[in-house]
C-alpha positions in Angstrom: 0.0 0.0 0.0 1.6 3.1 -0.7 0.3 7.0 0.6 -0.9 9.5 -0.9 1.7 11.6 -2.1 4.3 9.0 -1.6 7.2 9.4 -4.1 7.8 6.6 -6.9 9.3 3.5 -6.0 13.0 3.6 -8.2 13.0 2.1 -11.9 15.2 -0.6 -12.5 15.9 -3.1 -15.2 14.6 -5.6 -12.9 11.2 -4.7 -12.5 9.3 -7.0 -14.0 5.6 -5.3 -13.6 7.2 -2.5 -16.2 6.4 -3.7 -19.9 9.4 -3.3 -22.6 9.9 -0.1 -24.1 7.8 0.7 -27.3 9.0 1.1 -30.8 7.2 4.4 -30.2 8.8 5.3 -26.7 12.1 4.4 -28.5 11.5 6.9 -31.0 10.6 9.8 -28.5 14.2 8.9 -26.5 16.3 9.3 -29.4 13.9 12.6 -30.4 15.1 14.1 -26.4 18.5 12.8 -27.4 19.0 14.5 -30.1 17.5 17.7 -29.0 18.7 18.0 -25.8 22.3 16.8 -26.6 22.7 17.1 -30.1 23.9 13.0 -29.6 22.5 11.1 -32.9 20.7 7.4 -32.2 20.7 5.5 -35.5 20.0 2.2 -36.2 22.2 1.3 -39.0 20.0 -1.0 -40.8 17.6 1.9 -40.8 19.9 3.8 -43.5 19.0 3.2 -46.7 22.3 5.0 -48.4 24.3 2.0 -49.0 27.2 5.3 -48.8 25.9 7.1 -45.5 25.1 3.5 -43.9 28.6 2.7 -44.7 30.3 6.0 -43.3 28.4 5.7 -40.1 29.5 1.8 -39.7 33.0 3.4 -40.3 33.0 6.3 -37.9 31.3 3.9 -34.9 33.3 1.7 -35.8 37.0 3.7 -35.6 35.7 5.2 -32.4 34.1 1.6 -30.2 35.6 -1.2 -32.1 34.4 -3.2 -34.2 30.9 -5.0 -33.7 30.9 -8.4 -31.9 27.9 -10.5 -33.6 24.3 -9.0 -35.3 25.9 -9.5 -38.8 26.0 -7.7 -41.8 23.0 -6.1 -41.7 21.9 -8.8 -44.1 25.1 -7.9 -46.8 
């Protein structure tokens, strides 16, 4: 039972009652991202530009390391 007025219990990871995050709610995240810290989410299979798609594997890539598993993005 909690009060009225009682804050929030803290999110976690491991709270199972919460339901996965929405393609939708994704969306809105990287939207705040972006506006709030000019920081860029992209999902690289989501770039059509065989160029761009490549540029961006390129410059993630040079900065993290390379990828460890998910593919080719079906190349």
């Amino acid at each position: 039972m909690r009060l009225p007025g009682a804050p929030q219990p803290p999110r976690s990871c491991l709270d199972l009652a919460r339901s996965p995050t929405t393609a939708v709610e994704l969306d809105a995240m990287r939207a705040a991202a972006w506006h709030r810290h000019g920081v860029a989410a992209l999902a690289v299979a989501d770039i059509v530009d065989p160029w761009l798609r490549q540029a961006v594997i390129n410059e993630a890539s040079r900065r993290w390391g390379r990828r460890h598993g998910g593919g080719q993005h079906g190349r």
